[in-house]
N, C-alpha and C positions, 0 to 999 in steps of 0.2 A: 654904525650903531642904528638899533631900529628905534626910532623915534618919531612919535604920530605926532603932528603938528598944523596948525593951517598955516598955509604959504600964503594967503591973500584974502579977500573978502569972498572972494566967488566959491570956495571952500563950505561946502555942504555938511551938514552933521552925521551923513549917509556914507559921505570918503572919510570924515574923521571916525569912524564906525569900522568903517572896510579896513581901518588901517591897525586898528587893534587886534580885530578880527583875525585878521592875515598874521601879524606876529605870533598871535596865542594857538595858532594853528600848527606854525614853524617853531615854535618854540618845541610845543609838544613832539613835533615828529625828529626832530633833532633829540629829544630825548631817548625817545625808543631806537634812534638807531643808535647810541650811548649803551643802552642797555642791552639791547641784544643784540644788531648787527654788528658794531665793533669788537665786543669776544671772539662772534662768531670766526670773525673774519682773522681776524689775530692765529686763533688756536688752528685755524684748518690751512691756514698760509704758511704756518710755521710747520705745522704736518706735512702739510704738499713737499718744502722745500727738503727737510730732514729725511723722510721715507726716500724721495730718489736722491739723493747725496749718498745717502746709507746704500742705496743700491747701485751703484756707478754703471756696473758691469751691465744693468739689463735697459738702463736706460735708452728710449728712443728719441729719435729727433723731434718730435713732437711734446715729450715729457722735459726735454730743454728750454724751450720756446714757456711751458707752464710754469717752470720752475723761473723763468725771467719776469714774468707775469707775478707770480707769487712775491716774487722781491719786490720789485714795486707797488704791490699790494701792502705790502707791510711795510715801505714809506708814506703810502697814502695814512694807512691806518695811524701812524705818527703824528701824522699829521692831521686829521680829522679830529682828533678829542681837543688839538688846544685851537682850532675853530670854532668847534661846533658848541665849545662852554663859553666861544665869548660872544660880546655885545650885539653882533651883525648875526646871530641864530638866533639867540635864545634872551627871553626879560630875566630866568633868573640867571646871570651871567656871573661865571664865576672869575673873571676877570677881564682886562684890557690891555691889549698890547701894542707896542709903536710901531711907529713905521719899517723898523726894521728891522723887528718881529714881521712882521707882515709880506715884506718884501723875502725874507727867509721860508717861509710857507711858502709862498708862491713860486719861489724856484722850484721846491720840492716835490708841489704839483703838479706842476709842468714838465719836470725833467721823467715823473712817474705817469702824466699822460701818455707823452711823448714813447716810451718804454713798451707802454702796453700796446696803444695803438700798431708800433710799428713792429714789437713781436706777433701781430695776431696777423699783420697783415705780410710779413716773411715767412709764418707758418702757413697760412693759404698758399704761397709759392712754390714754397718745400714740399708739400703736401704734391702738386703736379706735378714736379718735378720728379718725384719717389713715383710718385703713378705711371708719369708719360717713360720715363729715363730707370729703371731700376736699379740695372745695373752697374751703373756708373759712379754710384756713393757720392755725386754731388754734394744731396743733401744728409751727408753722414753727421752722428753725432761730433765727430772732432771738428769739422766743418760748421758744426750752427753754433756750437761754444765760443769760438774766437764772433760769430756774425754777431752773439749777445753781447760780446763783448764793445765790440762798435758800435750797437746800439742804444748803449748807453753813454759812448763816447759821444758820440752824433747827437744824443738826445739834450747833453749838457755845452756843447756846441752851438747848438739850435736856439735853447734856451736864451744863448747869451746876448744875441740881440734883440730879442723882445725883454730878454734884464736892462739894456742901457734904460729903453724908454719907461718901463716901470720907475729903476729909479730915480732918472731924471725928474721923473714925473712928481717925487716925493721931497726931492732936496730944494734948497733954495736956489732963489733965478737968479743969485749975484754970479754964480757960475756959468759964462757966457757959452761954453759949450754944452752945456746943460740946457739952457734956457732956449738955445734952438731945438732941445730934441722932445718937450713938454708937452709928447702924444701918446695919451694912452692907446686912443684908438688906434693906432699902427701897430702898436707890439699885440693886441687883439689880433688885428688883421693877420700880422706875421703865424701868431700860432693858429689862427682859424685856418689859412692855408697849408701850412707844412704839417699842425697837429690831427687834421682831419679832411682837408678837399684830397692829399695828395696820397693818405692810405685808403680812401673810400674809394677811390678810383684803381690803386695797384692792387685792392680783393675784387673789385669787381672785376677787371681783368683775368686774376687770378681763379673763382668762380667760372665765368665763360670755358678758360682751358679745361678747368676740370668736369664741365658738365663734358666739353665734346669728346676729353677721352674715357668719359664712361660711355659713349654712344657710339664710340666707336671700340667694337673688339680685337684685339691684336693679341699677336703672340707671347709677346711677355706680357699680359696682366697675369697669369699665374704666379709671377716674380713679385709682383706689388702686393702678396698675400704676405709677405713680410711685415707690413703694417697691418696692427690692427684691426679688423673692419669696423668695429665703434670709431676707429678716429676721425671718419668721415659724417659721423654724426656728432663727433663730440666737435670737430672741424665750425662745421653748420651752424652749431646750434653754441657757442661760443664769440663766432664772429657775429651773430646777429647780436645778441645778448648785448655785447659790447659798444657796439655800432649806437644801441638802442638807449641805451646807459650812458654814452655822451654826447649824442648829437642833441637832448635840450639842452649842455652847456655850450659846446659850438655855437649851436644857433644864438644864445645869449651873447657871444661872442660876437656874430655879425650884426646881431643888432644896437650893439652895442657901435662896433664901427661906423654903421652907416646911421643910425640917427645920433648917436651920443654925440658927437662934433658938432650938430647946430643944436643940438640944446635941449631938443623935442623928448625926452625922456625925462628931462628936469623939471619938469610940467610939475607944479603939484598932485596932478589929478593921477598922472599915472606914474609918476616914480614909488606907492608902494608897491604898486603891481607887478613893476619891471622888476623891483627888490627880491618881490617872492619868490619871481619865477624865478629869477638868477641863482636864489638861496638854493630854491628843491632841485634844480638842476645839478647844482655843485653836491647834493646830498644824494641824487641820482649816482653824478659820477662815483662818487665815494663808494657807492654799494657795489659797485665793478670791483673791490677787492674783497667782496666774502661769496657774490655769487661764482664768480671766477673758480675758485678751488671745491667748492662745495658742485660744481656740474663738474669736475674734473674728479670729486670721489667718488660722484656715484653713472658718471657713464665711462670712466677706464677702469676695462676688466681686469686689466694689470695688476690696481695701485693695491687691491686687498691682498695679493702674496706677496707682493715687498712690503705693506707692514705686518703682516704674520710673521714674513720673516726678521725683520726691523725686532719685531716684539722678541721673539726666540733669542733672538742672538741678546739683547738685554736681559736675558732671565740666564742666561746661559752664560753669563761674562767672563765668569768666575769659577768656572768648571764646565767639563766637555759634556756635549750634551749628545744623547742616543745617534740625533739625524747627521751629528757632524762627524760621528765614528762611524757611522754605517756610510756615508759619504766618504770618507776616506780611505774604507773598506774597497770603497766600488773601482777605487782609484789604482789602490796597488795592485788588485786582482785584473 
């Protein structure tokens, strides 16, 4: 809950100032992404995911990997309104929830961190992979279907020991196996390593490959015209995005490991501050599911003729329409 208060007498009317300050700041920007980023994000997530479902057949392995992205975009988005209306965003708060309300958020986040992070950074792989290897359908769409599906396996896996410590961390210490495990900062640490050291390093890897076999010309790169050529900038310019959009909540995350435990952030003086940051950070992350599809409708050249045709075949449900007779025409002839 965000509540200005003085913790001691050394408490200035300058921090009790800052600290109103800072709420009515976060309040308001929690509003506006209420009001406009969360439509956004909702309606173009649910587009992403319905256009290529509607399209099975033209789907790429890359339009897979967004379509995993887009689902857990729209568990984020689930999850943002009944945060961002309560106590810990916003003064006018539209309500309060317990601990376990809270600790259910918090699965949800992490399991849709975890999703995203590690679909962006399997799609940099795939991505070399389809470049260096063409012909080998490695990285075919039947192939990255079952990989989403493990990564959400793995994501909820993962999750589950940075859950002991959250909710240990919430129950009573009459619980002697609980009571030894009453570290938040570890289950931090847990997701700061697996949710972001260990995918920043397999794209960075990932990047390297792909720089050297554009610089280097080979025989089959005419085979790798199979993909797209935007995917390589929708590739780019999505893994940065993303990277950018959670690494101020990671970082809140290690600072939280490494000073939270001796105490040094319960200072009066700077636990509003650390609060803020943490807050915009988490509103940061959140916006990773409406920029996410919204760079994916307007840099794939794809996605506007699977909803044209998405739209057609909706107006057409109900009786045949000119292009599906002359399509079928083409067929017997």
């Amino acid at each position: 809950m965000w509540i200005c208060m003085r913790y001691n007498e050394t408490d200035t009317v300058v921090d009790f100032q800052l600290c109103h300050d800072l709420g009515l700041i976060l309040s308001v920007l929690s509003l506006i992404y209420l009001l406009v980023c969360f439509p956004l994000g909702v309606c173009y997530n649910v587009l992403l995911v319905v256009v290529n479902l509607s399209n099975k057949v033209s789907m790429t392995m890359p339009d897979v990997y967004f379509v995993n992205m887009a689902i857990a975009g729209l568990v984020l988005n689930l999850v943002a309104p009944v945060e961002l209306l309560g106590s810990t965003f916003t003064r006018w708060h539209a309500w309060e929830y317990n601990d376990e309300v809270h600790i259910t958020l918090l699965i949800l986040f992490n399991v849709s961190s975890l999703v995203i992070m590690y679909s962006t950074t399997l799609l940099s792989l795939d991505y070399y992979i389809e470049r260096a290897l063409p012909r080998t359908y490695m990285s075919s769409v039947y192939n990255t279907k079952h990989v989403c599906g493990f990564i959400w396996g793995g994501a909820v896996l993962t999750s589950f020991s940075s859950l002991l410590f959250y909710v240990c961390n919430h129950i009573s210490t009459k619980m002697v196996e609980c009571s030894k495990m009453q570290n938040k900062e570890a289950a931090d640490a847990i997701m700061m390593f697996i949710g972001y050291a260990v995918p920043a390093v397999a794209v960075l890897y990932a990047f390297v490959l792909i720089l050297r076999i554009r610089k280097e010309s080979t025989p089959l790169d005419q085979d790798s015209a199979r993909l797209d050529p935007s995917i390589h900038r929708l590739l780019l310019a999505s893994v940065c995005v993303q990277f950018v959009l959670w690494t101020p909540y990671y970082m809140t995350l290690l600072v939280h490991t490494i000073a939270g435990a001796p105490g040094y952030i319960n200072n009066g003086h700077y636990l509003p501050t650390y609060n803020f940051v943490r807050c915009v950070s988490k509103l940061l992350a959140f916006s990773s599911s409406f920029t996410m599809p919204l760079m994916y409708r307007q840099m794939n050249k794809n996605f506007s003729g699977k909803l044209q045709r998405l739209l057609r075949r909706l107006h057409c449900r109900d009786r045949s329409c000119p292009h599906e007779r002359s399509a079928v025409q083409q067929v017997v002839t």
